[in-house]
Biopython code that builds the backbone (N, CA, C, O; Angstrom):
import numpy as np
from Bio.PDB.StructureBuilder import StructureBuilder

atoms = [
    (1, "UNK", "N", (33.975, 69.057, 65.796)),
    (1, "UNK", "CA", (33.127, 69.293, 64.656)),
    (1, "UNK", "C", (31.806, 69.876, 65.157)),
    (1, "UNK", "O", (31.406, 69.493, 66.256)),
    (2, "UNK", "N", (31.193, 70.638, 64.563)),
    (2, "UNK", "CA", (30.145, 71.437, 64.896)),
    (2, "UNK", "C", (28.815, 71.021, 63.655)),
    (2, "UNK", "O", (28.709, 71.290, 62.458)),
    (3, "UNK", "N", (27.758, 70.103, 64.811)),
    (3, "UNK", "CA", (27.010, 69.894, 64.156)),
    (3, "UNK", "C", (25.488, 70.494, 64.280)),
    (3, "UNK", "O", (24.553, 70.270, 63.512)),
    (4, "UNK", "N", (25.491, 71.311, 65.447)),
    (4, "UNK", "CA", (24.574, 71.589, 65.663)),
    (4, "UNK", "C", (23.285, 72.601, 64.779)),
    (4, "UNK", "O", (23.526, 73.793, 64.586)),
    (5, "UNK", "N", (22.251, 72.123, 64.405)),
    (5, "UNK", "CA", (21.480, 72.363, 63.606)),
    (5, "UNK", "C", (21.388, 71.800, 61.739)),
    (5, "UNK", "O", (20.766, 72.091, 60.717)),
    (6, "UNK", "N", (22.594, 70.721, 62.261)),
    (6, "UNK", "CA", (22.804, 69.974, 60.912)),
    (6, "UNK", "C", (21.955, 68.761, 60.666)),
    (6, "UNK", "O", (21.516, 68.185, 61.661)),
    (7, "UNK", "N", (21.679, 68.320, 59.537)),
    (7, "UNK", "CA", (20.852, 67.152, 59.764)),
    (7, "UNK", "C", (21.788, 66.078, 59.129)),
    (7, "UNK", "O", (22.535, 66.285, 58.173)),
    (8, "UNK", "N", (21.641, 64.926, 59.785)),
    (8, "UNK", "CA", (22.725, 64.148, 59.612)),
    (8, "UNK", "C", (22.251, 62.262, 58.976)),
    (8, "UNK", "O", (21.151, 61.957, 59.437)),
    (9, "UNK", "N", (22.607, 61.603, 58.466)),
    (9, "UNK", "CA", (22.500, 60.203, 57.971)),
    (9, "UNK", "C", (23.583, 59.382, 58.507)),
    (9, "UNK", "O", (24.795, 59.453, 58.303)),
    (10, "UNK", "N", (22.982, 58.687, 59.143)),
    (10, "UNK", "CA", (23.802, 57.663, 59.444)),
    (10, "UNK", "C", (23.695, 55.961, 58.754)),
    (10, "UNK", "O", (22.653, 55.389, 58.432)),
    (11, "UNK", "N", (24.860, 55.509, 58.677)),
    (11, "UNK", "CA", (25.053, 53.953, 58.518)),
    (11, "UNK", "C", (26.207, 53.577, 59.409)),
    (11, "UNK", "O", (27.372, 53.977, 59.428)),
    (12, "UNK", "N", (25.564, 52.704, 60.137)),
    (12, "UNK", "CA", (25.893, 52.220, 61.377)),
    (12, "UNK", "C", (26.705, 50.634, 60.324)),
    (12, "UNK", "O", (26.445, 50.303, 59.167)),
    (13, "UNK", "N", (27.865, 49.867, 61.493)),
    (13, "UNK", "CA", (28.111, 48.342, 60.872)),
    (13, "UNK", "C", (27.123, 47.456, 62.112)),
    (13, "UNK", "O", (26.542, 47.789, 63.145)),
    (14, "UNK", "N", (27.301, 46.278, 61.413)),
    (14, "UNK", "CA", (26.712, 45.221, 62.624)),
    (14, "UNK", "C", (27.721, 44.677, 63.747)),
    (14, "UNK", "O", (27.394, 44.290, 64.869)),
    (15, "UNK", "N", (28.958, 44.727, 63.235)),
    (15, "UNK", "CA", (29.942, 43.861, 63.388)),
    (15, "UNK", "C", (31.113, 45.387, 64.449)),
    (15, "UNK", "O", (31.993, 45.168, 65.281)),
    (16, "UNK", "N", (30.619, 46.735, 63.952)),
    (16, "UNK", "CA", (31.499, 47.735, 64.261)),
    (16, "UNK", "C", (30.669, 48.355, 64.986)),
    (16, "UNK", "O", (30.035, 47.694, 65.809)),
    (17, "UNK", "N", (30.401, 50.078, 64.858)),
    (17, "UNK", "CA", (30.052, 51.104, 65.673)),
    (17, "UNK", "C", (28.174, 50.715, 64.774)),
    (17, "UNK", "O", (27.926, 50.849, 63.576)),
    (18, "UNK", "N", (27.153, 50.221, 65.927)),
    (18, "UNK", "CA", (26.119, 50.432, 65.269)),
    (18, "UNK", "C", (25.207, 51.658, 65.506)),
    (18, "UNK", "O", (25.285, 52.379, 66.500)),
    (19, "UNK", "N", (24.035, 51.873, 64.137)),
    (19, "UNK", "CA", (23.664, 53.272, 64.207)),
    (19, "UNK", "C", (22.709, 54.084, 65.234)),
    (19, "UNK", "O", (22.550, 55.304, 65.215)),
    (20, "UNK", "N", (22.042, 53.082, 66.226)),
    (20, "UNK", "CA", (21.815, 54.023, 67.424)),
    (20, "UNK", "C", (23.181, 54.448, 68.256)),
    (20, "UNK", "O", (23.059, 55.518, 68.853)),
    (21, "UNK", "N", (24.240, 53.905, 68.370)),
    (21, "UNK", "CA", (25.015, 54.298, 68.847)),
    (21, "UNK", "C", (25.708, 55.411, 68.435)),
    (21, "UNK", "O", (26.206, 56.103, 69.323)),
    (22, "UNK", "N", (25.907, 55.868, 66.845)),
    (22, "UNK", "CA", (25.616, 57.183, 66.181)),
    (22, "UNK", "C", (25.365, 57.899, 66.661)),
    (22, "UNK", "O", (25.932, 58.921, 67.049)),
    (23, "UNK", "N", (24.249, 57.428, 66.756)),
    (23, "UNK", "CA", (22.995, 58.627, 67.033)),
    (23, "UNK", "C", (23.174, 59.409, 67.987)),
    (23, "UNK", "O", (23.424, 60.614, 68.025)),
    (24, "UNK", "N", (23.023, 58.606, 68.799)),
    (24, "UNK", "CA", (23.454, 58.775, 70.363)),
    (24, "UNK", "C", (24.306, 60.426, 70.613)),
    (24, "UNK", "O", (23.793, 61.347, 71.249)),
    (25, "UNK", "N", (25.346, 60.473, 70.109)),
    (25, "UNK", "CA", (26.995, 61.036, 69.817)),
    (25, "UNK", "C", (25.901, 62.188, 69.263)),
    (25, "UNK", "O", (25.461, 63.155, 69.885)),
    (26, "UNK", "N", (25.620, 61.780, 67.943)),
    (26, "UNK", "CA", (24.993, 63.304, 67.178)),
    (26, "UNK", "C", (24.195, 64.159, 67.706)),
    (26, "UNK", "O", (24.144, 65.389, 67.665)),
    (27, "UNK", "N", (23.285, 62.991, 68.444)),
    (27, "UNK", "CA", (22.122, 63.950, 69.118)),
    (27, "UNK", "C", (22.933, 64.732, 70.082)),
    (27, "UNK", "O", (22.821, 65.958, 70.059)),
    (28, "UNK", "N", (23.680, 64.207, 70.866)),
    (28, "UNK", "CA", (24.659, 65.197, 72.230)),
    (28, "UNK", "C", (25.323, 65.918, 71.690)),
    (28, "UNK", "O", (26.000, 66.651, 72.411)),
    (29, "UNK", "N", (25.450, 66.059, 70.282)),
    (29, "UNK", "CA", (26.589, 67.095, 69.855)),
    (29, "UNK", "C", (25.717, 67.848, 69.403)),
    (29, "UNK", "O", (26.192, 68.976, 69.265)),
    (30, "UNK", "N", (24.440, 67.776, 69.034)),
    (30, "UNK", "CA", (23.214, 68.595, 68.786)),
    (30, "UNK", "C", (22.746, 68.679, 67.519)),
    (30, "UNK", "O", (21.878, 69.474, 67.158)),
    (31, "UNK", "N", (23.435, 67.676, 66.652)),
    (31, "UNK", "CA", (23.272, 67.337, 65.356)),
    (31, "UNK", "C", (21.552, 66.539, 65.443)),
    (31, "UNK", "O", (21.000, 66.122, 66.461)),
    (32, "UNK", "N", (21.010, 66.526, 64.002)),
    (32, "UNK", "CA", (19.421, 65.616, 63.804)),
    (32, "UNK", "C", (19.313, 64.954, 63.078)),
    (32, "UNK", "O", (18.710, 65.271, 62.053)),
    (33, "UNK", "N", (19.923, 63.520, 63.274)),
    (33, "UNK", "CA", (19.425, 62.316, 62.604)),
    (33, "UNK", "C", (18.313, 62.335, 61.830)),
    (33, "UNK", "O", (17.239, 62.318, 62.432)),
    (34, "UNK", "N", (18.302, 62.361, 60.812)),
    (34, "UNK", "CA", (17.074, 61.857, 60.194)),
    (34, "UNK", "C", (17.222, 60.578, 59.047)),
    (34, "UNK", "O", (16.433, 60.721, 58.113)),
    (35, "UNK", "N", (17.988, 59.501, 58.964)),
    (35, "UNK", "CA", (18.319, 58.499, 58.467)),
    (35, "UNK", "C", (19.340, 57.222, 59.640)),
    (35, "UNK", "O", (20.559, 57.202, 59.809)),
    (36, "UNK", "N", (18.488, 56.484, 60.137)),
    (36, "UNK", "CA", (19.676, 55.480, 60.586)),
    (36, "UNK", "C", (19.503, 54.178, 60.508)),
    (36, "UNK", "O", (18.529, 53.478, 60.783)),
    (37, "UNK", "N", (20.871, 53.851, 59.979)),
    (37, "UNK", "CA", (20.339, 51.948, 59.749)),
    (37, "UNK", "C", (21.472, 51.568, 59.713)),
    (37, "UNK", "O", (22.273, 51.990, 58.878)),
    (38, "UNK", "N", (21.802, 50.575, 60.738)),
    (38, "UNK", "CA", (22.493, 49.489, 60.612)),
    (38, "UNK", "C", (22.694, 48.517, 59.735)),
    (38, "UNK", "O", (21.851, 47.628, 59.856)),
    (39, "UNK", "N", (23.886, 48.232, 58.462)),
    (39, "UNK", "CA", (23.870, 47.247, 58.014)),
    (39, "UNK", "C", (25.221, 46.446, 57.683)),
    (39, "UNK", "O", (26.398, 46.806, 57.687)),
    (40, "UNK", "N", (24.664, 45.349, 57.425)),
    (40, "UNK", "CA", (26.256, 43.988, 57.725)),
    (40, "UNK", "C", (27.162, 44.136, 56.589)),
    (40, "UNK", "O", (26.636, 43.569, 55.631)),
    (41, "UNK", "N", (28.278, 44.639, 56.266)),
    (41, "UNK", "CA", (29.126, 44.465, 55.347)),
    (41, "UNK", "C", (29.704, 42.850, 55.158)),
    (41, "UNK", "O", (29.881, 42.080, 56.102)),
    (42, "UNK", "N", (29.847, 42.665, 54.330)),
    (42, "UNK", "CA", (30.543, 41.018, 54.003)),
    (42, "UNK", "C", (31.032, 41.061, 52.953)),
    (42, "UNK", "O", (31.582, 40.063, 52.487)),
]
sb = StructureBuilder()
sb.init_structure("model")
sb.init_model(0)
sb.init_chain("A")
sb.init_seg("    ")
for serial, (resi, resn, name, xyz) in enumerate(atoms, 1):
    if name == "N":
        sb.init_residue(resn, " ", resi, " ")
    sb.init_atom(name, np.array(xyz, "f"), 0.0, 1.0, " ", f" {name:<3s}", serial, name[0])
structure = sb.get_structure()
């Protein structure tokens, strides 16, 4: 997937993949976070 120059939102789980870890991925794929938050589904 080609993200580069895309701006991207993330929702991360607590329990699964959380959203700096997202991030992480997007930024190296060259994508730009501009929303991230981790939150707990139940």
């Amino acid at each position: 997937m080609e993200l580069k120059g895309k701006k991207i939102i993330i929702v991360g789980e607590r329990d699964g993949v959380q959203g700096p870890a997202i991030e992480a991925c997007v930024k190296s794929a060259g994508g730009e976070p501009v929303l991230v938050q981790t939150q707990c589904f139940v």
